[in-house]
C-alpha positions as CSV (number, residue, x, y, z in Angstrom):
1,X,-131.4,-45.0,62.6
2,X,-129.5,-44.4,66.0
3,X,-130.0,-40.9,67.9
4,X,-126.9,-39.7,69.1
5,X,-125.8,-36.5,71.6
6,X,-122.9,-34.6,70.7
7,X,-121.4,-31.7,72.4
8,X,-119.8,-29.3,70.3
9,X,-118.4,-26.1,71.5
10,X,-120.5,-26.2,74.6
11,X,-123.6,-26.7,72.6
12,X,-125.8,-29.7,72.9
13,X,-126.9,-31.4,69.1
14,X,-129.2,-34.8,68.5
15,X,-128.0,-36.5,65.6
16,X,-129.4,-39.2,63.6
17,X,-127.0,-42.0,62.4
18,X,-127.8,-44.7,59.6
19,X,-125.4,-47.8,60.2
20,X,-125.3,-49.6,57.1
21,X,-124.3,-53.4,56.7
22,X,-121.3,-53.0,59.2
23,X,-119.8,-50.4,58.1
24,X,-118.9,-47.0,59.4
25,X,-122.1,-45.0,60.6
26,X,-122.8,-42.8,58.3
27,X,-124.2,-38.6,59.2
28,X,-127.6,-38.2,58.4
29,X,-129.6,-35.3,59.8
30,X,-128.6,-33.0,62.9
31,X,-131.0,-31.6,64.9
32,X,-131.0,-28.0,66.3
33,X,-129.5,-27.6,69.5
34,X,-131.0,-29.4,72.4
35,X,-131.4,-26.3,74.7
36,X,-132.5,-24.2,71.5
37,X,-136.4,-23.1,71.2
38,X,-138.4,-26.3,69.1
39,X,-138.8,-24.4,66.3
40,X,-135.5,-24.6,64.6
41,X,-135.5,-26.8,61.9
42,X,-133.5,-29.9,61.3
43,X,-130.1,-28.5,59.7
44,X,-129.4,-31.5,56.9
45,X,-125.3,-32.9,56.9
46,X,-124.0,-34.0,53.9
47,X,-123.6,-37.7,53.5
48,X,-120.1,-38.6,54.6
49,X,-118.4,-40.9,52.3
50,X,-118.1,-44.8,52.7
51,X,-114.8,-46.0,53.7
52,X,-113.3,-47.7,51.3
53,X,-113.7,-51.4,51.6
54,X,-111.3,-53.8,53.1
55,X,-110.3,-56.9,50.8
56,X,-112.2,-59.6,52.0
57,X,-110.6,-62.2,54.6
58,X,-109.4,-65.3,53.1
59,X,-111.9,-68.3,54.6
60,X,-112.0,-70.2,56.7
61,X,-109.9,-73.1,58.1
62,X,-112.9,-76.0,58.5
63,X,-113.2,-77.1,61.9
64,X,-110.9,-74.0,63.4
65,X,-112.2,-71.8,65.6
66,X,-112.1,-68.1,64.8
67,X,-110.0,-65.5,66.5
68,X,-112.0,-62.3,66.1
69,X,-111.5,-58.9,65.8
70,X,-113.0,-56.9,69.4
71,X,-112.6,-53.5,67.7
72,X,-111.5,-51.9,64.4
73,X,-107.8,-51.2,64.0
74,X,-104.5,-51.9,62.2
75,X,-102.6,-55.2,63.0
76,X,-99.5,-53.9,64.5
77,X,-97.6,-57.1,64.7
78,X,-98.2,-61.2,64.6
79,X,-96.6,-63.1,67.2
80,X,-97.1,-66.4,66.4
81,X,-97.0,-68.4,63.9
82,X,-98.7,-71.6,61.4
83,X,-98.5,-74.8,63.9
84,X,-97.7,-73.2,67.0
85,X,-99.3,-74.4,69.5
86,X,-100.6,-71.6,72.0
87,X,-101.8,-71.8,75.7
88,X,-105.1,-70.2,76.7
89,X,-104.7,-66.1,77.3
90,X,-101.1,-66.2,75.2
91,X,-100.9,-62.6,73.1
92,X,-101.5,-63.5,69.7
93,X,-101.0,-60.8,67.9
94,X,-101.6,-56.6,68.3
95,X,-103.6,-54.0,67.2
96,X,-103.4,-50.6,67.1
97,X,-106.2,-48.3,67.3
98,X,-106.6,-44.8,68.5
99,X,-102.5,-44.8,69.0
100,X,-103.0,-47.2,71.6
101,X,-101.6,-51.0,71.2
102,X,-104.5,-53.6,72.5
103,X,-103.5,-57.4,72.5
104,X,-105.7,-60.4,71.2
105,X,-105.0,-63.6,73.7
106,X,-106.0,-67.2,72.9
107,X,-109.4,-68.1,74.3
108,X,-108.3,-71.6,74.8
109,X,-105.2,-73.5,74.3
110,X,-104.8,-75.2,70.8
111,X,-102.8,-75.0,67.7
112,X,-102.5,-72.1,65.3
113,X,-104.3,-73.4,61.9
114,X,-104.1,-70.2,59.9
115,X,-103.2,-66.7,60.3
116,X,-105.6,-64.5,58.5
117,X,-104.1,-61.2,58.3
118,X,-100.4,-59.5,58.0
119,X,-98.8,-56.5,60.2
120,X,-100.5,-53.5,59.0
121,X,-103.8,-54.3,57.5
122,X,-106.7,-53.0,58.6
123,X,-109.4,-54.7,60.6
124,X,-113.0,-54.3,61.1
125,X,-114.7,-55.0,64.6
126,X,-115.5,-58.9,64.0
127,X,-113.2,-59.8,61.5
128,X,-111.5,-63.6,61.9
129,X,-108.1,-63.1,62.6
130,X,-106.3,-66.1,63.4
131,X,-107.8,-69.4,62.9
132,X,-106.9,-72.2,66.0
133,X,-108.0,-75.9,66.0
């Protein structure tokens, strides 16, 4: 469980969030207000439903090195392609999240083995992206 502040409408809350294998955190409890008197009990939030799940990445090139996700997002668009070869801190490819475009570079120089996902799917933080060898 992970104890959060929030500020809503000027009015400080504590609330306890369950993360749950990866994925979204999930509203368990709120507490009272922090500048209210100790005696207000805990005011319980509905669970929020689970996102629904992403198809699973396809696996894997062996020996490749993994291209990851830094944050959750949608690909916006792929600019390279299988057997490219790419220089270290070349854009990759693009995502969008929070309506604001963030590249993926190359962390080293190498060739493109396999790319893992298509313009518009949607990416978890982590998630292998492009594979290079």
């Amino acid at each position: 469980m992970k104890m959060l502040k929030i500020t809503l409408q000027g009015k400080t809350y504590e609330v306890g969030v369950e993360v749950i294998d990866g994925a979204a955190p999930v509203a368990s409890s709120v507490s009272a207000p922090v500048q209210a008197a100790p005696s207000q009990a805990l005011a319980k939030v509905s669970a929020v439903p689970a996102p629904s799940p992403v198809a699973p990445a396809p696996a894997p090139v062996a020996g490749g090195h993994s291209v990851t996700s830094p944050m959750p997002g949608v690909v916006f668009c792929v600019g390279v392609s299988v057997g490219q070869q790419v220089v270290k801190d070349q854009e990759l490819l693009v995502l969008e999240a929070m309506k604001m475009e963030s590249p993926v570079y190359a962390p080293f120089a190498g060739t493109v083995e396999s790319i893992l996902v298509k313009q518009g799917d949607a990416v978890l933080e982590g998630q292998a992206l492009i594979q290079l060898s």
